[in-house]
N, C-alpha and C positions, 0 to 999 in steps of 0.2 A: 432362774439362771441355771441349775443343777439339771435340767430337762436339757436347753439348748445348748450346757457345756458336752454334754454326754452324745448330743445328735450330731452337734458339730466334730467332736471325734471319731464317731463314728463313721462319719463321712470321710473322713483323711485315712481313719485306717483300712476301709474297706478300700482304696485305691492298691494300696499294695498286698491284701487278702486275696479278697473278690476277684478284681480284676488280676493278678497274676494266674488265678487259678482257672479263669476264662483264656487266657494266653495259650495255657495248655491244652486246655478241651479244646480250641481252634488250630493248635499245630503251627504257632506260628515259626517262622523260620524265615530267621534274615539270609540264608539265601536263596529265597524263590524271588524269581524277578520280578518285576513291581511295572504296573501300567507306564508310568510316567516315564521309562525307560523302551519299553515294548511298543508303546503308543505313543512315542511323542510326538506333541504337532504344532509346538506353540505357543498353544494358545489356553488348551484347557490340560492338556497332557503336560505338564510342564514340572519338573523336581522344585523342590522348596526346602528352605531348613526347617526343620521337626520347630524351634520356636516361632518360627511365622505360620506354622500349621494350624500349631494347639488356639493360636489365638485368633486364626482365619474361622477354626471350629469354632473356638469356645465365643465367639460375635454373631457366628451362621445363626447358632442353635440359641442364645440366647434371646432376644429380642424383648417386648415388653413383658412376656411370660413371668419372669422368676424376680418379676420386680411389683408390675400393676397387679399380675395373678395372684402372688402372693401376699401380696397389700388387702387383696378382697376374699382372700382365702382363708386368712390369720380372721375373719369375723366367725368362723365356724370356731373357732378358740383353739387353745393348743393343741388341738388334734390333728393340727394342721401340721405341725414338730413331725406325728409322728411318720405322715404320707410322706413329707417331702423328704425322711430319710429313708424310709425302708423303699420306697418307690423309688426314691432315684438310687438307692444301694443296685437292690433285686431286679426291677424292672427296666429303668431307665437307661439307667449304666449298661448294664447288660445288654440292651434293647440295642442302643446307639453302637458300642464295641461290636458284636455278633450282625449286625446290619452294614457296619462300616468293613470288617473284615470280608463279609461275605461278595461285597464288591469291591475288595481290593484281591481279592481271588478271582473275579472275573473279569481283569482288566475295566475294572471302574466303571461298568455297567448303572443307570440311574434307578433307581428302587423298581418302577413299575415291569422293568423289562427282567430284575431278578426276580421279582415274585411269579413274573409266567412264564421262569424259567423252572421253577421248584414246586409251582402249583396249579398249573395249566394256563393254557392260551387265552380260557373264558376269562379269569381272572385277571392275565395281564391285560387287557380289552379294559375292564373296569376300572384298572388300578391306573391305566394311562388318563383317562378321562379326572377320576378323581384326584388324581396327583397334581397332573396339570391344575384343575380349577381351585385346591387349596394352596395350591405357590401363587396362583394370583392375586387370591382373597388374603393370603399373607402380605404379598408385596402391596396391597390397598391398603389394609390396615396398620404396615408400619411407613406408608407413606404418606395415609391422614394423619395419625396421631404425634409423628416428632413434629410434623409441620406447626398441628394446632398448639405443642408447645413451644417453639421456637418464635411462632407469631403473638402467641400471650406475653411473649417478653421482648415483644416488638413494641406494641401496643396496649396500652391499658386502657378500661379496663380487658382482662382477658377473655377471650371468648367462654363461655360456660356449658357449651353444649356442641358435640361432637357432631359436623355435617350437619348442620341445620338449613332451614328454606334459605336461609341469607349467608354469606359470605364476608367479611370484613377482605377488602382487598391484601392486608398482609400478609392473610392469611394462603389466599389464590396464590402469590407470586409465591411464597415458600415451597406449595405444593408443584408450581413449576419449577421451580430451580431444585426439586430433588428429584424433582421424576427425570430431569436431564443428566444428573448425577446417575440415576437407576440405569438411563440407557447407557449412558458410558461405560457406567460399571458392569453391564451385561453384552456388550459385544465385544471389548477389548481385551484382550491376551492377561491374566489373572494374574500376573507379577506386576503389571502396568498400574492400574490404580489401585485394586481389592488387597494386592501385597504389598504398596507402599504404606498406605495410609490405615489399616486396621491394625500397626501397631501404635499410632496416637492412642486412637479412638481405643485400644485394647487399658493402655495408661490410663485411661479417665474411668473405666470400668471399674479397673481395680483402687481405684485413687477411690469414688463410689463406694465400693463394699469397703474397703478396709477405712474409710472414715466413718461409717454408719457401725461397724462392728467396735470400733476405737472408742466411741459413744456410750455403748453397750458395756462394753466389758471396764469399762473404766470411769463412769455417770452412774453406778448403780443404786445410788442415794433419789434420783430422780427418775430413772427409767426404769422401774421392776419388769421383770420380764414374767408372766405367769408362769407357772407349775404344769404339769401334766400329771394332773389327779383322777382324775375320767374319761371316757370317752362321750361326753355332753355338747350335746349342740348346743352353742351359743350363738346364733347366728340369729335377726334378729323375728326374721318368719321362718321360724325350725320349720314348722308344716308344710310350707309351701318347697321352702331349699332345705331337704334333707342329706345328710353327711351323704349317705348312698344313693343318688350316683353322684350328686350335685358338686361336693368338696373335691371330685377328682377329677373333674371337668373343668370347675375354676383354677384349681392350679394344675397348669401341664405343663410348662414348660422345667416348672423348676422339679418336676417327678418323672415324669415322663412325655414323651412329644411325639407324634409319628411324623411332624414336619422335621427331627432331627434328620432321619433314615431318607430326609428327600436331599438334604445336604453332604450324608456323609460322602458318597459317591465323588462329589467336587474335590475333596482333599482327597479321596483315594486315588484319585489322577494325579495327584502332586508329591503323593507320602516316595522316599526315597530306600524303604527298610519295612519289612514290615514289624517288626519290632517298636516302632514307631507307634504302631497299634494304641496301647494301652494307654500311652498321653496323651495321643488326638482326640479317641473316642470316648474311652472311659474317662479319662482325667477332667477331658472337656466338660462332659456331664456330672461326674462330681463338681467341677468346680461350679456349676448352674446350681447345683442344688443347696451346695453352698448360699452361694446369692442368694435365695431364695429364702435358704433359712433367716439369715440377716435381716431382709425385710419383712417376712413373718414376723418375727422377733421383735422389730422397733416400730412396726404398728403396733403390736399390743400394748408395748411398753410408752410410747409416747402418747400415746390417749386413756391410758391408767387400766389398761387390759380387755377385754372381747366387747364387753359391754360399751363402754367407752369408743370402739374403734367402731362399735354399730350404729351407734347414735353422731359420729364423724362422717363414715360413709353418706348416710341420710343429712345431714350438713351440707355435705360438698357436694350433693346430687349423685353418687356414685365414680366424683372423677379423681379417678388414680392420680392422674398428671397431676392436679392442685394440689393434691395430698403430701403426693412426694415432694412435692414443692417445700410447702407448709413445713413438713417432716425435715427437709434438707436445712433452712434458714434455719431454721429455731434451734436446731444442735450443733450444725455446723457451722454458723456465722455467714454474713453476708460475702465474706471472701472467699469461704472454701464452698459453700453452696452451689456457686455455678458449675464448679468440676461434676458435680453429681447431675444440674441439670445437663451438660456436655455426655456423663455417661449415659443415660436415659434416651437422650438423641440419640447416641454411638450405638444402644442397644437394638432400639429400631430399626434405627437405617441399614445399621451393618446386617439386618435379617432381610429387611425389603429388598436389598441389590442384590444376595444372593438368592432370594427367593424367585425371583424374574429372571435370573442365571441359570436356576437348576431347572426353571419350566422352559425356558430355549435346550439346556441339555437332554431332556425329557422328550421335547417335540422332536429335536434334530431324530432324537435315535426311535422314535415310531414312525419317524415319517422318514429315516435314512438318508439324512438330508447333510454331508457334511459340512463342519462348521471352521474349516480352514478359510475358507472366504469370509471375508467380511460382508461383502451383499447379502451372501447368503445368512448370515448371523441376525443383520438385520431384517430379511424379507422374513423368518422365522419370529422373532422379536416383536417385531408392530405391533400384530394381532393381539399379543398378550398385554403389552401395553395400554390398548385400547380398551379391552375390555377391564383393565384395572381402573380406567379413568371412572372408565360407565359403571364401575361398582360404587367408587365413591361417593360421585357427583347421585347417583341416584337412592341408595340405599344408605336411613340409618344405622350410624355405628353403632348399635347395642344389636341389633338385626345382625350384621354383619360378623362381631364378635360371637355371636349364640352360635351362630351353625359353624361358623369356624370351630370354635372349641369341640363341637362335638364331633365334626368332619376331623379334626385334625386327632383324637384318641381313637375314635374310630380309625382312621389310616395305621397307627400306632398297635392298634389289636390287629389288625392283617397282616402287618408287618411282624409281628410276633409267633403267629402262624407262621409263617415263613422261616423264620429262624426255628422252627420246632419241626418243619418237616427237613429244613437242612440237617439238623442235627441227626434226627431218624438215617437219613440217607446214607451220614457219615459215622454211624453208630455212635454216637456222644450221646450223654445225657440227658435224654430229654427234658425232662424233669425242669431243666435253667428254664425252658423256651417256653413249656405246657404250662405248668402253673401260672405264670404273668401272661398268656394267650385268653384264657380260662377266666382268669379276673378282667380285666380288659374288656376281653368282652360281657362279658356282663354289666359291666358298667355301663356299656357303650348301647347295651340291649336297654336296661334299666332307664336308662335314660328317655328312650324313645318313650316309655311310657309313664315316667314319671315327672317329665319337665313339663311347666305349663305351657313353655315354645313348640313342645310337639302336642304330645296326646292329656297328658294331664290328667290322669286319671285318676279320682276322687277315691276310691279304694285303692289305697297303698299298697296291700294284702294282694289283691288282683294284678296288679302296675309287677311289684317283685315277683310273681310268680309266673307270668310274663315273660319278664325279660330272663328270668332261666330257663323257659321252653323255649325261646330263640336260643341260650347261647348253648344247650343242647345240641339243638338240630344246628346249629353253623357247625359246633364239635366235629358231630358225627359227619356231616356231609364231608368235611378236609379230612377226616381220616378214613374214609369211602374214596375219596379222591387220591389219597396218599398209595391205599392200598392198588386203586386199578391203575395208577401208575406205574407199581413196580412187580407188577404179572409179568 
């Protein structure tokens, strides 16, 4: 309990530390005028009060991340405490504030078109491409998996395997009636449905966290919470999933995400001040990481600590949705239980409709396509659609998950670069942006060759030494590139 009382403060105080002191390296200044005023259109340019913001954010950027990620991350043991607070303090926070700022400085610009603004044209080419196809593989995966929960409790028994050769019909019509939900929510003017109804769905979130922590901190004769005595894998094939790179891959959303920095751009066309800053962006992601710890925390504790949650995992097949299930009735009773499965749904969906939102904002602005017309919103729209059906219908979701996670810290390291050559540009400290650029990517280098979904490579020794000859030369190449930029 004395580890996650300590992280969980940690986390509250670094919002008015950290992030104040980030306020200042950015300049911010409530009176520069703000996209939402300079660009209004409507529809995505549109002012909003700073509390339907922070919760537009904090639904964007959460989604299953800091809930199933951290349920399967908490199996590496409480080393898991310590990522999800220093990463989402130093990294995450940071990451999503200095990404969200940076296009509320350029009139609400979408991530891919700031990065080839600050790191060349080659780059923005890539980052269009890759941005686009992880908002899709986002809006798939959080449009299978609230479905297959929603349909488990349609139907019993529940389905046990994510996208399989068969289908249970309740499951198909779920799938339909959000994906018509998805297109609503991504062609219509963003006060319309995404502002009305993401403060329920924002209610059932916190109803969620503050019932699982109410558990925690007040059950402590039944649910111990382990220690953070070592930094020991417990996980239950260390060899295979080792902490580096493997633990910072499974949980990202609740440490750090580069699908946040695909979302912040949508509120920075709404924010009204930019003072506003620090609770959209940073707050938002403190409060993720928050979440995150919570359910770190009451998987270890409700299955009797790592060991226990790894021989559970193996149980349920791997499936978060049961677990949290499981997890929800048994401490919270069959009456408060459903509010947590309602926030788990809200967590989802509220990321799939913005994710399919931010990849029509993404294509409108590489292809200059405005999105004042509605034809136009949907002739942009379809495609993306389409090709989210075709990821589902075809490709398992452990497939789908894997490169996701790793596409999406990977996005997260480029996007970090970015915030390290802005910084250079505008003489701030480098230092916030380089160091988490620097980790990041090694992770995301280490990965390629120590996962057995990529290379897998049987000498560990070889795999780590590897992935820091890549994140060398990507170093050096951005700061070759930084440099013949500013000749």
């Amino acid at each position: 309990m004395i580890t996650f009382l300590i992280c969980l403060s940690a986390l509250v105080i670094a919002y008015f530390t950290y992030g104040k002191y980030l306020e200042k390296v950015c300049e911010i200044n409530p009176a520069n005028p703000v996209p939402s005023k300079t660009h209004y259109d409507g529809v995505d340019y549109l002012p909003l009060p700073r509390w339907r913001i922070f919760l537009i954010q904090l639904l964007n950027i959460a989604g299953l991340g800091p809930i199933f990620g951290a349920l399967l991350g908490a199996a590496y043991g409480p080393v898991a405490f310590l990522w999800i607070t220093l990463g989402g303090i130093f990294i995450g926070a940071m990451h999503d504030f200095v990404a969200g700022v940076i296009s509320l400085k350029n009139a609400g610009l979408s991530l891919p078109e700031i990065i080839g603004k600050y790191m060349g044209e080659g780059t923005r080419k890539f980052m269009r491409i890759a941005a686009l196809l992880l908002m899709v593989l986002v809006g798939a995966v959080f449009m299978s998996q609230p479905a297959e929960l929603i349909a488990a409790n349609i139907s019993m028994p529940a389905l046990e395997t994510a996208m399989s050769a068969t289908m249970s019909w309740e499951l198909f019509v779920v799938i339909i009636l959000i994906l018509i939900y998805y297109i609503l929510a991504t062609i219509m003017p963003i006060d319309k449905i995404i502002g009305r109804i993401y403060p329920v769905f924002g209610l059932a979130v916190l109803v969620m966290a503050l019932g699982i922590l109410g558990v925690l901190l007040f059950n402590t004769d039944k649910y111990v919470i382990p220690e953070l005595t070592s930094l020991e894998n417990c996980i239950a094939n260390a060899k295979d999933f080792p902490i580096v790179p493997m633990l910072f891959t499974t949980i990202a959303c609740g440490a750090i995400s580069g699908f946040h920095a695909t979302q912040s751009p949508m509120m920075a066309r709404c924010m009204t001040n930019e003072k506003q800053s620090r609770s959209v962006f940073y707050g938002a992601m403190i409060a993720e990481s928050i979440i995150a710890l919570i359910w770190a925390a009451i998987a270890m504790a409700f299955w009797g600590g790592a060991e226990g949650l790894n021989d559970a995992i193996a149980q349920y097949g791997g499936s978060a949705a049961r677990m949290v299930n499981t997890i929800s009735v048994e401490t919270l009773g069959t009456f408060v239980a459903p509010f947590v499965v309602v926030g788990v749904v809200a967590c989802a969906i509220t990321s799939g409709d913005t994710a399919f939102r931010s990849a029509r904002l993404i294509a409108a602005d590489m292809l200059n396509i405005s999105q004042t017309g509605l034809a136009k919103r949907v002739l942009v729209s379809l495609p993306l659609f389409l090709l989210g059906l075709f990821i589902i219908f075809a490709l398992p979701f452990q497939t789908i998950w894997s490169y996701f996670a790793w596409m999406n810290q990977t996005l997260a390291a480029i996007t970090l670069w970015c915030i390290t050559v802005y910084l250079a540009k505008h003489r701030k400290p480098v230092v916030i942006g380089l160091l988490p650029a620097l980790f990041m990517t090694y992770i995301c280098s280490s990965y390629i060759f120590v996962s057995p979904m990529m290379a897998g490579l049987e000498n560990r020794v070889l795999a780590y030494v590897l992935g820091g000859v890549l994140t060398v030369a990507i170093g050096m190449a951005i700061l070759l590139q930084f440099k013949k930029g500013n000749r």
